[in-house]
KOLLUM-473164 format. One line per 4 residues: their letters; for each residue x, y, z of C-alpha. Coordinates in pm, 1 decimal. Layout:
% KOLLUM-473164
a> X:Y:Z; ...
% end
This chain:
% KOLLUM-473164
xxxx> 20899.2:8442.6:9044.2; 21190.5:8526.2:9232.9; 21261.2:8863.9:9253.5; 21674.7:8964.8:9217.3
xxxx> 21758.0:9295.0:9463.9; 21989.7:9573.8:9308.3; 22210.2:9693.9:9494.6; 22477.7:10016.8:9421.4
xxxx> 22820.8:9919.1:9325.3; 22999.5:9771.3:9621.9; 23263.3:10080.2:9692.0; 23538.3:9806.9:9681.1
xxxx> 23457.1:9700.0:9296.5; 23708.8:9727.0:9048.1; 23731.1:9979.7:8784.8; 23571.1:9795.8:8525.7
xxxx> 23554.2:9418.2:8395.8; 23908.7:9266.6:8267.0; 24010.1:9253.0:7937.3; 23941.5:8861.6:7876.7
xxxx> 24147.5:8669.3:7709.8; 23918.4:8442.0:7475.0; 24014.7:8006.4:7510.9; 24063.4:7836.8:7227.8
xxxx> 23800.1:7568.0:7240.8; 23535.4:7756.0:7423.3; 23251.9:7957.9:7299.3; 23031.3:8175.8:7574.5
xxxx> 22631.9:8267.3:7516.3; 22435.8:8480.0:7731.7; 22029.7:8536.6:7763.0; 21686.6:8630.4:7893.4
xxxx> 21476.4:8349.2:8023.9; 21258.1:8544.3:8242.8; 21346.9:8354.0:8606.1; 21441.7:8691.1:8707.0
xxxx> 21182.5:9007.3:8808.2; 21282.1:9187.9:8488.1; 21291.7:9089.7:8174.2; 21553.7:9325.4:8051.9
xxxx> 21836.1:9094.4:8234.7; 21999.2:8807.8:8140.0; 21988.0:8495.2:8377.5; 22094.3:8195.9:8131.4
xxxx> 22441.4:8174.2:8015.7; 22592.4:7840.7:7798.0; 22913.4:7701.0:7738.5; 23023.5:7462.8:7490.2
xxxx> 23345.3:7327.7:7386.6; 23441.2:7245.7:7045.8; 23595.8:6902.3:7174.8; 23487.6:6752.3:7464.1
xxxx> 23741.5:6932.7:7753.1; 23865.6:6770.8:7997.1; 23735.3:6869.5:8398.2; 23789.7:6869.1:8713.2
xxxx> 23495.4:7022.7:9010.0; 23514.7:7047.6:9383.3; 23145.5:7099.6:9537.3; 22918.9:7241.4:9839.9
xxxx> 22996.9:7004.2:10188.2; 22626.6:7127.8:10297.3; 22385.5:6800.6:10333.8; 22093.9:7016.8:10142.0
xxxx> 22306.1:7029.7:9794.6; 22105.1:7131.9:9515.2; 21986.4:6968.1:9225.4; 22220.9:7061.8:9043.9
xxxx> 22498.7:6986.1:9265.4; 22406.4:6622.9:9313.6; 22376.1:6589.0:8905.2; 22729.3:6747.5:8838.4
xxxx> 22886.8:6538.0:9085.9; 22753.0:6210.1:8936.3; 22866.1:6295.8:8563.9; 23249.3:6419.3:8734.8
xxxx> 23423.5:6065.6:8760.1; 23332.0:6063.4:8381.4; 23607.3:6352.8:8344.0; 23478.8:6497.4:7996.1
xxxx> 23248.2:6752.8:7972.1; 23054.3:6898.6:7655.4; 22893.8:7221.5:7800.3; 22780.6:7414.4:8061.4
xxxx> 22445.1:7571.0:8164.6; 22381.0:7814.0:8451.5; 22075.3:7997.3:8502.6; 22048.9:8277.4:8799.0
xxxx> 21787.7:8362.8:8972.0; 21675.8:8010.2:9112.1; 21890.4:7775.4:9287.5; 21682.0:7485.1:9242.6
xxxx> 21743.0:7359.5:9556.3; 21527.3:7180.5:9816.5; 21252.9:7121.8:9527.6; 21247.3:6755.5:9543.3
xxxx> 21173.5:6520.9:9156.3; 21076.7:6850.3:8976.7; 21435.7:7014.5:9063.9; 21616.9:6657.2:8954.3
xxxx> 21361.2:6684.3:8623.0; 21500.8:6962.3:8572.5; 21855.6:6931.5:8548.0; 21756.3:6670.0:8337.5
xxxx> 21573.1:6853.0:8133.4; 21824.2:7169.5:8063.1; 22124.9:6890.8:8036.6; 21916.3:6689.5:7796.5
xxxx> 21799.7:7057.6:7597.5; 22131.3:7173.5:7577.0; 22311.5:6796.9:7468.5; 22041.4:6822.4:7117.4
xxxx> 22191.5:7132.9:7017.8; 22534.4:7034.2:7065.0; 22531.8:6699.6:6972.8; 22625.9:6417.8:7300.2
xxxx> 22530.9:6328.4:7556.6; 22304.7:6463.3:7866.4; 22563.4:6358.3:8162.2; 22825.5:6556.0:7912.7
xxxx> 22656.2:6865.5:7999.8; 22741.3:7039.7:8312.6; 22457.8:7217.4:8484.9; 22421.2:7510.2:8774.2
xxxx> 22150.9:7673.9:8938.0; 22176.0:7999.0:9172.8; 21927.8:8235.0:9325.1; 21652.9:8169.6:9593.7
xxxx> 21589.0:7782.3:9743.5; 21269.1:7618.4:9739.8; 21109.2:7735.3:9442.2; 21042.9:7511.3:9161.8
xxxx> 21277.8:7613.6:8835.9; 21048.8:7663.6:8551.9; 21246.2:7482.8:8352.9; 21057.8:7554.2:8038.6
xxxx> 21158.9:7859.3:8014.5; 21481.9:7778.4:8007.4; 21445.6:7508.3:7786.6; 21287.3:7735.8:7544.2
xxxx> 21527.0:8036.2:7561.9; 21784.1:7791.6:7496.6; 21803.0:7742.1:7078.7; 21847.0:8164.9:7065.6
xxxx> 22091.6:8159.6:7364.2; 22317.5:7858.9:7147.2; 22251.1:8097.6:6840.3; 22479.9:8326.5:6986.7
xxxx> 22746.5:8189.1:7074.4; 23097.1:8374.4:7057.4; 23462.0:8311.0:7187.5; 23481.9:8712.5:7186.3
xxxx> 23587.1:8910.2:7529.3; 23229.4:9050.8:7513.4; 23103.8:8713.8:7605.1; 23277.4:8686.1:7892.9
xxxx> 23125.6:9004.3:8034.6; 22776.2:8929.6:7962.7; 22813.2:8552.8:8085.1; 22992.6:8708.5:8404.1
xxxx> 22660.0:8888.9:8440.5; 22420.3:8628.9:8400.5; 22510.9:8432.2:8662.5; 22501.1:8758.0:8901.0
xxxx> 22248.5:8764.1:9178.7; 22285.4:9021.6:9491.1; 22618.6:9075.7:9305.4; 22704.9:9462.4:9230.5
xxxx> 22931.6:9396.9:8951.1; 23021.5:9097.1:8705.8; 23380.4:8916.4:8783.8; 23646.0:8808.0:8569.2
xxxx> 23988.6:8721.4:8556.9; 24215.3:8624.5:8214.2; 24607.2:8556.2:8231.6; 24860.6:8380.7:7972.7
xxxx> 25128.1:8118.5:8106.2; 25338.4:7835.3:7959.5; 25358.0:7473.7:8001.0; 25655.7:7347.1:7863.2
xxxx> 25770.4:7688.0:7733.7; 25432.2:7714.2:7512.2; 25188.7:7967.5:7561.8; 24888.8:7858.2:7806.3
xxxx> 24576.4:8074.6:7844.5; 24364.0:8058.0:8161.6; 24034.5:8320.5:8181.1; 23768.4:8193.4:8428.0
xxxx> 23444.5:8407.9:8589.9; 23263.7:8389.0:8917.7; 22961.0:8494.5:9165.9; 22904.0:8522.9:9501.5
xxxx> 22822.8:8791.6:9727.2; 22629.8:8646.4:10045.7; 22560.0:8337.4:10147.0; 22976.2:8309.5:10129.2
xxxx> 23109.6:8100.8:10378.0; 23420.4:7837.8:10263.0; 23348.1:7484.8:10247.2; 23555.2:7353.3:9951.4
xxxx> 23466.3:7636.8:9688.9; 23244.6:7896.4:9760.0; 22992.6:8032.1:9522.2; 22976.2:7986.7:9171.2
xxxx> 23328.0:8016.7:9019.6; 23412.7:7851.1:8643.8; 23773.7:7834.6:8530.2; 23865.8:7747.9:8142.9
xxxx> 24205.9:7669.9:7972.5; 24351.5:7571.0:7641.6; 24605.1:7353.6:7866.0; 24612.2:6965.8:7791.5
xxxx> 24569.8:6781.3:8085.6; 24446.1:6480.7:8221.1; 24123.6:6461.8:8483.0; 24336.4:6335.0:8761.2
xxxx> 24615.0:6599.5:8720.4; 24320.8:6876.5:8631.4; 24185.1:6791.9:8950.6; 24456.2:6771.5:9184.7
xxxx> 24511.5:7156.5:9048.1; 24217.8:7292.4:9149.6; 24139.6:7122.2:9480.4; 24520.1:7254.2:9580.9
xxxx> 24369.9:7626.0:9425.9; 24042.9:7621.7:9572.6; 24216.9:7503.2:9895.4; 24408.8:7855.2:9904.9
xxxx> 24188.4:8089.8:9739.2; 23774.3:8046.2:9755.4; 23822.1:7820.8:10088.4; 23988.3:8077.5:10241.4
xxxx> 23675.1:8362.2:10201.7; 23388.2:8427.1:10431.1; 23150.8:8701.4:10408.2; 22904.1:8592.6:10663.1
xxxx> 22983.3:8205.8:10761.4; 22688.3:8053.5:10526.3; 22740.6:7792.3:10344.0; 22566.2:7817.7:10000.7
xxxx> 22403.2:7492.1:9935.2; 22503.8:7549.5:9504.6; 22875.5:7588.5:9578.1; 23064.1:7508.3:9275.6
xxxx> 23408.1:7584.1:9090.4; 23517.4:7413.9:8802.6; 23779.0:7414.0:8557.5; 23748.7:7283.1:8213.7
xxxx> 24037.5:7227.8:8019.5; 24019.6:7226.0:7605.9; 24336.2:7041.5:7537.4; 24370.9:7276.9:7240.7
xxxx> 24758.0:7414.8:7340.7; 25093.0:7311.1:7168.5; 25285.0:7182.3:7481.8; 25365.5:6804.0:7516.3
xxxx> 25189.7:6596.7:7731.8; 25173.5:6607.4:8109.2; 25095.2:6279.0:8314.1; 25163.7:6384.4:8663.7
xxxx> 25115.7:6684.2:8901.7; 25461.6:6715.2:8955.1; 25605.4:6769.2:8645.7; 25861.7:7079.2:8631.9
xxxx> 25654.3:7191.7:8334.5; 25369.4:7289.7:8562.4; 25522.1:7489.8:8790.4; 25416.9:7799.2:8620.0
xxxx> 25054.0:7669.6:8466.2; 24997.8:7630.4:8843.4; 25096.9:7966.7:9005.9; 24865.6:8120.4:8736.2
xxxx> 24615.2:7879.6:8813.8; 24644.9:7997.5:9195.1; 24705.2:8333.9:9152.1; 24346.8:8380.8:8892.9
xxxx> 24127.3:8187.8:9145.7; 24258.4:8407.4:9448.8; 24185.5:8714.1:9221.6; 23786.4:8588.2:9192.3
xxxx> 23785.8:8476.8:9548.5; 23910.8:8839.4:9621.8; 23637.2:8992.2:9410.4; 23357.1:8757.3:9586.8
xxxx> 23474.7:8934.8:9945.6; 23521.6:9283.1:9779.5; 23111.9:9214.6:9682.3; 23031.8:9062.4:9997.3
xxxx> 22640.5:9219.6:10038.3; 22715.2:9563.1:10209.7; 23042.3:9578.0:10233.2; 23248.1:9841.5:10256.5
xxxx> 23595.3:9728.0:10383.2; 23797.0:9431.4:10281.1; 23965.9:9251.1:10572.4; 24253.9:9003.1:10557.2
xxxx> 24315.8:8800.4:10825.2; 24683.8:8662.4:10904.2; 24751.3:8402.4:11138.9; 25106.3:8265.6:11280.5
xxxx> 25231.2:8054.6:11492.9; 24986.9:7837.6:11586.9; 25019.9:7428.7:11576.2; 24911.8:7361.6:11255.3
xxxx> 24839.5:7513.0:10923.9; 24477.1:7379.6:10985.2; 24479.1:7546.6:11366.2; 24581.8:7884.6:11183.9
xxxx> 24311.3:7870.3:10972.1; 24069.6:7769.2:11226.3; 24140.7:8122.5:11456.2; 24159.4:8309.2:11088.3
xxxx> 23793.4:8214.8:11025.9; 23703.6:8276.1:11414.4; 23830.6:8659.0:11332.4; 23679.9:8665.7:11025.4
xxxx> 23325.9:8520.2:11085.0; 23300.3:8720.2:11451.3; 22975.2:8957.6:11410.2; 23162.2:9170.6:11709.6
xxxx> 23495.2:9198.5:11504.4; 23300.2:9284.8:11201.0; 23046.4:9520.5:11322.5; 23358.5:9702.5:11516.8
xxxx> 23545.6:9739.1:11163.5; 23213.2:9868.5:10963.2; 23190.1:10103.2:11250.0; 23592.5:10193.3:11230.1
xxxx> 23632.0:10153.7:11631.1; 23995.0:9996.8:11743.5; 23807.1:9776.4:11924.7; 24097.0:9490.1:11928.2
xxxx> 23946.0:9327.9:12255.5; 23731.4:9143.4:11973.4; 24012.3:9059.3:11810.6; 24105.4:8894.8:12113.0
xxxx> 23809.8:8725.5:12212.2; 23754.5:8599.0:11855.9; 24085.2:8434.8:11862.3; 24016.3:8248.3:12238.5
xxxx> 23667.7:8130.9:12118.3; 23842.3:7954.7:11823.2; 23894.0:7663.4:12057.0; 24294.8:7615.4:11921.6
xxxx> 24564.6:7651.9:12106.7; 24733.9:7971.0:12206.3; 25020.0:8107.5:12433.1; 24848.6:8414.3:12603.0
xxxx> 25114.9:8566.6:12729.5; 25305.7:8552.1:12381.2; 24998.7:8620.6:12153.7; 25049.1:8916.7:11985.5
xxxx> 24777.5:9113.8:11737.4; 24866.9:9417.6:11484.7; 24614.0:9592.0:11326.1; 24747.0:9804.9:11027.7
xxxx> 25138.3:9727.8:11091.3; 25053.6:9845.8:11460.4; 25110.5:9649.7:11790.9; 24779.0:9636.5:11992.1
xxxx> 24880.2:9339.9:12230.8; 25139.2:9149.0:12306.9; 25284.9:8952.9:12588.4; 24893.0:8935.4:12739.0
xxxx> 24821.2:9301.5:12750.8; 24807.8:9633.7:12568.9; 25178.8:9785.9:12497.0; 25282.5:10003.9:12733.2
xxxx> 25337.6:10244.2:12503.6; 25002.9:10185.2:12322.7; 24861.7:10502.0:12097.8; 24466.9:10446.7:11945.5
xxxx> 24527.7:10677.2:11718.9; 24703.7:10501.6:11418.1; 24512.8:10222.8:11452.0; 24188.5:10432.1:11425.3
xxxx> 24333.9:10573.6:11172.1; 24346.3:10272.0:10950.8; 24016.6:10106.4:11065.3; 23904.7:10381.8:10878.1
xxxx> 24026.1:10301.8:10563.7; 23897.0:10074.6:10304.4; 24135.2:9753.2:10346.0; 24203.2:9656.1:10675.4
xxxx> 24484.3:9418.5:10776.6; 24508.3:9217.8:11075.1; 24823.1:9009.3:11187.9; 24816.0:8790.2:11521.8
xxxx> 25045.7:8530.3:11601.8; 24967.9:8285.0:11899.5; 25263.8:8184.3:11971.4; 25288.5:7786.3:12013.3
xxxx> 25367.3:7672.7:11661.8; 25480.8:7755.1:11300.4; 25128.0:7710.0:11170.5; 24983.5:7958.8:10927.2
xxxx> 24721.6:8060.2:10728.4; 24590.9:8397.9:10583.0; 24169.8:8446.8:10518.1; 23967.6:8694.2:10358.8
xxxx> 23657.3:8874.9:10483.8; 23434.9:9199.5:10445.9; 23265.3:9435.2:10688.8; 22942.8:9368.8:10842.7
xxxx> 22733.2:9648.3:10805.5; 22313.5:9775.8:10781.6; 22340.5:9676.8:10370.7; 22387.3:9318.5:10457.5
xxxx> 22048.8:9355.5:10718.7; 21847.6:9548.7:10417.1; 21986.0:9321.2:10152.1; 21876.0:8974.2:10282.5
xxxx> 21609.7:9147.6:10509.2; 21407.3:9209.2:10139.5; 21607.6:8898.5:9953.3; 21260.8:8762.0:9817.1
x> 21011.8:9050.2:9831.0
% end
């Protein structure tokens, strides 16, 4: 039985969960199926539509995608989904026939009690790899799980929380827009804490809407959100092999039809669209397993967009960088040497690197002028801010990251015991 490790609230949590706005169309139920070492929490949450929704998915990159992974991206072309099932505390991953059984099984459980079809139902898995999902248990919870049911903010929380693994705290995110001048609501939750590293989406992240929209359009959306928001996280360069955000769309608003992404009416759907993913990408890094600082990472002036990223991630994922930051030493030699192993291009006698608003090189060497102690001052804090511009293009990119401290050795040191 896999065994879940509590940790105390990362110091970077919110104050408490959002006020959720509920999505016309979608009911949430949360449960105990016993995958996880206590019985008192819940690992199973469900989600059915009233209609079949419209949806859209971008998945893991990582050649050992789960189970459930492989089953959801078979059933996307289809566009329509039913439901959704998620259990925590096994990833079903790396389990061979009994993990695809599985997914059968829970997809074919949940499609009885909703009426539909099996490949309607969307299925996810997260926890520890290579165990065999007892899938029974999970089928059984399942008719008391359906019983409750509710499109109340309540059921937000709890789902938020059965999907949780090393997380410290549940995450959510709720905001109203238009399309077309009519009211739009978008509320989505989200997971993650290690095992973070951007790949298309990272995590477990699930986005819903009353918005009518087609697959196509509905996917175009989120591959341009995910693209900006959970692919530009890391927390320690792993890529999970369960990655998964998806947005399901109800089709229950008033606005008129859309048939294209670039319709002037989705200007706004879209910016809220961005804005809510980057707030539960945000919230992944602000759980990252031991972290206590939040780090973003702005790049400029390199060749490319794609370049800029590229030296982003180098600062971000750097052990050295991140070790330096827990530790709150000005350290910006790692910066430096983070940004050269990167393997983009740079102009080394223009590259220049701020750390809190504060020159720490430029024109290939220290300022003259150069004072530690600001910069100290704000490695110190909480949310740390580094700016370096390389000097050869008008590429850019911003990335997110956390600190790298003894929590994330303890944490995954005692993952399974």
């Amino acid at each position: 039985m896999a065994k879940t490790l509590q940790t105390s609230l990362s110091p970077l949590a919110p104050e408490s969960f959002p006020d959720m706005l509920p999505v016309p169309g979608v009911r949430l139920g949360s449960g105990r199926c016993g995958i996880k070492s206590s019985s008192t929490k819940l690992d199973l949450m469900l989600a059915v539509f009233d209609r079949p929704a419209t949806v859209a998915g971008v998945f893991t990159k990582s050649s050992t995608a789960g189970a459930p992974v492989r089953w959801c991206r078979k059933h996307l072309p289809k566009g329509k989904a039913r439901a959704l099932i998620i259990n925590s505390g096994n990833a079903n991953v790396y389990t061979g026939k009994a993990g695809d059984d599985a997914v059968k099984a829970a997809a074919a459980g949940v499609a009885k009690l909703v009426g539909g079809r099996a490949g309607d139902v969307f299925v996810a898995s997260t926890g520890v790899i290579g165990e065999t999902l007892p899938i029974d248990r999970i089928v059984k919870a399942l008719p008391g799980v359906h019983r409750k049911l509710l499109a109340k903010p309540r059921a937000w929380h709890d789902a938020a929380v059965a999907i949780m693994t090393t997380d410290t705290f549940p995450k959510g995110a709720s905001v109203t827009t238009e399309i077309g001048g009519e009211s739009v609501t978008i509320s989505g939750i989200a997971k993650g804490s290690g095992m973070i590293a951007p790949d298309m989406a990272t995590m477990l992240a699930y986005v819903f809407t009353d918005a009518k929209l087609p697959a196509d359009v509905l996917q175009k959306l989120l591959k341009s959100a995910a693209d900006k928001s959970f692919n530009a996280i890391t927390v320690d360069s792993d890529t999970s092999t369960s990655d998964t955000l998806q947005l399901f769309a109800t089709g229950q608003a008033k606005h008129s039809a859309i048939t294209r992404l670039g319709e002037p009416a989705l200007r706004a759907f879209r910016k809220a669209l961005d804005a809510l993913c980057l707030d539960l990408a945000h919230q992944v890094i602000k759980d990252g397993e031991g972290a206590q600082k939040f780090i973003e990472v702005a790049v400029t002036g390199a060749k490319s967009a794609r370049a800029a990223r590229r030296i982003g991630l180098a600062i971000a994922n750097s052990p050295l960088v991140k070790t330096a930051i827990a530790g709150g030493d000005a350290n910006w030699g790692r910066i430096v040497m983070a940004v050269g192993k990167s393997g983009e291009a740079i102009a080394e006698t223009s590259l220049e690197i701020l750390v809190g608003g504060h020159i720490v090189a430029c024109n290939g060497a220290p300022p003259p002028d150069y004072d530690e102690t600001p910069v100290a001052r704000h490695m110190a804090g909480r949310n740390i801010e580094i700016v370096v511009d390389v000097g050869v293009g008008r590429g850019k990119a911003t990335v997110w990251t956390c600190d790298l401290t003894h929590g994330y050795i303890e944490i995954n040191a005692d993952y399974r015991s």
